[in-house]
C-alpha positions, 0 to 999 in steps of 0.5 A: 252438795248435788241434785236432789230428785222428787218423784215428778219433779226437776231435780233441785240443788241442795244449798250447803251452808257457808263455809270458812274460805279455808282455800283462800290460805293456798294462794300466795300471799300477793294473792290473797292481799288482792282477793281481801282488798277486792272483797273489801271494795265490794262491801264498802258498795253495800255488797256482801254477797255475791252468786256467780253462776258458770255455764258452757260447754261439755269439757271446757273447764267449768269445774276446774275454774270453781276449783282455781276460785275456791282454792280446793277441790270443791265441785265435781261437775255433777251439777248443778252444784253450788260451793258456799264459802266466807271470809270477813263477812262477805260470802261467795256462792259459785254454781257449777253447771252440767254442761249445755251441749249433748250429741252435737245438740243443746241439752235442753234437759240439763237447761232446764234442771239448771233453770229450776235449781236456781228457783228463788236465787239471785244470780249476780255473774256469769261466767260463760267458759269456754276453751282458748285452744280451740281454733274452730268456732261452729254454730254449735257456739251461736246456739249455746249462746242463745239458749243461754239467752232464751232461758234467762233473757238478753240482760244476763249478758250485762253482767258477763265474762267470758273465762278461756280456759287452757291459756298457758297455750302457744299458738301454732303458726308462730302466731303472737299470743296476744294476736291469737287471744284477740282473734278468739275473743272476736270469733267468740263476740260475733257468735254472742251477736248471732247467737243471742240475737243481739241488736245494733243497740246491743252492741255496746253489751256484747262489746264491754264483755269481758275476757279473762284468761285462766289455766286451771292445771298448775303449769304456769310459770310463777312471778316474783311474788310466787303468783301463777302467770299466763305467757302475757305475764298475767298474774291470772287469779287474781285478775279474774276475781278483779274482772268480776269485781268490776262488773259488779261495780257496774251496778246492772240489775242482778237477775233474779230467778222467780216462777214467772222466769222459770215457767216462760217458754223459751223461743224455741217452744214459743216458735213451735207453739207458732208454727201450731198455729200457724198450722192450725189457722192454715187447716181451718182458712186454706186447706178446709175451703181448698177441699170444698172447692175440690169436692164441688169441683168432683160434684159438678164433674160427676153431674156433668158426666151424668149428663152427657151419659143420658144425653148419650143414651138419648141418641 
């Protein structure tokens, strides 16, 4: 698995072929009959395959989140990669991404490796990860939100969740668990509406994105039935794959990644494309004609002086 180069070309991904969920067999047993009946609900909706691809920031845990899904170390995050596996005739892509930000800017370079990689394919989820201990949101967040929304178009955050990782997390301050949870997801909602540039109409997309709380390092507490639990008491593997699947129920349209997407022009490179015409229309209709002007007004004032020089002589 990894990124393939071709001289003069973006780097592709390589496909593996599907492997045996053998993963699956270190969740605890309460886990796994959950993770098996959401399987089967899908199927029974014509569902048997699903693609989720993971995009975020550098360091918040995209890897890690493959890793907690997969059930073994299957992703390095020398992206973008995908793990494969099956299990009962349903099969599970996962697409690891490089992350989005470079230096305190969007990486566009690894936005569109991302983009190209995933030519042909068919994304059904995206999970935007970021991190819950992280009490700081800056419009670095509102612009990974809306390259995330040029390159791949508004709908994409129909079919979204949004994964906090590092969530065996106590609040400073003495402030509730929950009361803090809530207070990120809103900060994180209002930089989405910024961000991607989301209408009034677009409200009820941005509001019915879901939340999931993951801690990927194995610290949680663990409940009678053996499952890793978060401080609100939530079993959280398999409340992540129940979220997942009930976005999938929703039944939005998966996007589908064609040549005519890849090879749009994101907003930035349209505004930039404006701003060259404006430019160029500004060159051609007021700069030109102001320089006529001004050379005429140079040509009279020449003439003018010239005749007051003769007159001058005259006398």
């Amino acid at each position: 698995m990894g990124v393939s180069n071709r001289p003069g070309q973006h780097p592709i991904m390589t496909f593996p072929t599907s492997f045996e969920w053998v993963g699956l067999n270190t969740f605890a047993p309460a886990t796994q009959k959950k993770l098996l009946e959401l399987l089967r609900r899908l199927k029974e909706k014509n569902v048997n395959k699903l693609t989720i691809l993971v995009m975020g920031k550098c360091g918040v845990g995209k890897s890690s989140t493959v890793n907690s899904i997969i059930g073994e170390r299957a992703s390095e995050g020398l992206g973008p990669v995908m793990v494969s596996c099956s299990v009962s005739g349903f099969t599970l892509n996962i697409i690891d991404t490089p992350g989005l930000v470079n230096g305190g800017h969007i990486n566009d370079q690894a936005l569109e490796i991302i983009k190209h990689s995933l030519l042909n394919k068919t994304i059904d989820i995206l999970l935007y990860v970021d991190r819950l201990d992280t009490y700081r949101m800056d419009k670095l967040d509102e612009l990974v939100m809306g390259a995330i929304t040029d390159r791949f178009g508004k709908e994409i955050w129909n079919m979204a969740l949004i994964v906090l990782t590092h969530a065996q997390f106590s609040p400073q301050d003495g402030l509730p668990y929950d009361e803090f949870v809530l207070q990120k997801s809103e900060a994180l909602l209002k930089a989405l509406r910024q961000g991607a540039r989301l209408k009034e109409e677009d409200d009820t997309m941005a509001s019915s994105i879901p939340f999931v709380l993951v801690e990927n390092s194995g610290r949680c507490n663990k409940n009678e039935n053996g499952e890793e639990v978060l401080p609100n008491g939530t079993a959280w593997t398999p409340n992540l794959l129940q979220t997942i699947t009930e976005v999938v129920m929703r039944g939005y349209k998966s996007i589908y990644v064609d040549k005519n997407l890849i090879e749009q022009p994101d907003c930035n490179q349209r505004g930039k494309i404006l701003i060259l015409l404006v430019f160029a229309l500004e060159c051609l209709f007021v700069i030109k004609p102001i320089k006529e002007a001004i050379k005429n007004d140079i040509a009279r004032e020449l003439v003018l002086a010239s005749m007051h020089i003769y007159i001058f002589a005259l006398k």
